[in-house]
N, C-alpha and C positions, 0 to 999 in steps of 0.2 A: 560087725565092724569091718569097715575098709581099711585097707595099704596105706589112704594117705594119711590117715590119723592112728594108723599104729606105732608103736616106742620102737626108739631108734636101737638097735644092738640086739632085742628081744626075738627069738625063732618062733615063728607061726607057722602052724598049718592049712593051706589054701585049702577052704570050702567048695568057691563057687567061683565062677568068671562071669560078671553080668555085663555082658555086651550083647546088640542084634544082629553086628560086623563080622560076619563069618571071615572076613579077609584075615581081622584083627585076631578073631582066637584061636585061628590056624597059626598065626604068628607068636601067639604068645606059646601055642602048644609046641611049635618047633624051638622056643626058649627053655622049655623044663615047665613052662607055669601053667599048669594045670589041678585038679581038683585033689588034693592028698599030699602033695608034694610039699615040703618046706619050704619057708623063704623067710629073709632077715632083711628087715631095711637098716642099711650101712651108714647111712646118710642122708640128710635133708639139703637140698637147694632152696631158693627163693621159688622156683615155679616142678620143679621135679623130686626125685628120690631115687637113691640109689639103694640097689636090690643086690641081694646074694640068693640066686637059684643054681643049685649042681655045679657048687666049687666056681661058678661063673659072676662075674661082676656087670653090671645093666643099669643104665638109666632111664628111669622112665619118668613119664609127665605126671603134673597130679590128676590129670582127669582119667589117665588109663589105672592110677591107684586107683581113685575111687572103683573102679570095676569091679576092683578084684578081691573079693570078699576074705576074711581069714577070720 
């Protein structure tokens, strides 16, 4: 299952990052979101989602959700 179609307030454990953008999973890896790590989606927008990674708050788009396996 991906980020964008996960319950809102529910803590997962991040699996996988499926991206080819090395730019992109250096950047998510400098956010906390990497493979093991927890995360809670806080929130749904129309085109985003708002994340809790390491007591931090983050929004991201639904297509970098989808990436991010849990």
């Amino acid at each position: 299952m991906n980020l964008a179609i996960a319950q809102t307030g529910k803590e997962y454990i991040i699996r996988a990052i499926e991206t080819d953008d090395e730019e992109l999973d250096a950047f998510l890896f400098s956010l906390g979101c990497y493979s093991g790590e927890p995360i809670t989606v806080v929130s749904r927008l129309r085109s985003a989602c708002v994340v809790s990674i390491k007591d931090a708050r983050y929004t991201i788009d639904n297509q970098l959700a989808e990436a991010i396996l849990v």
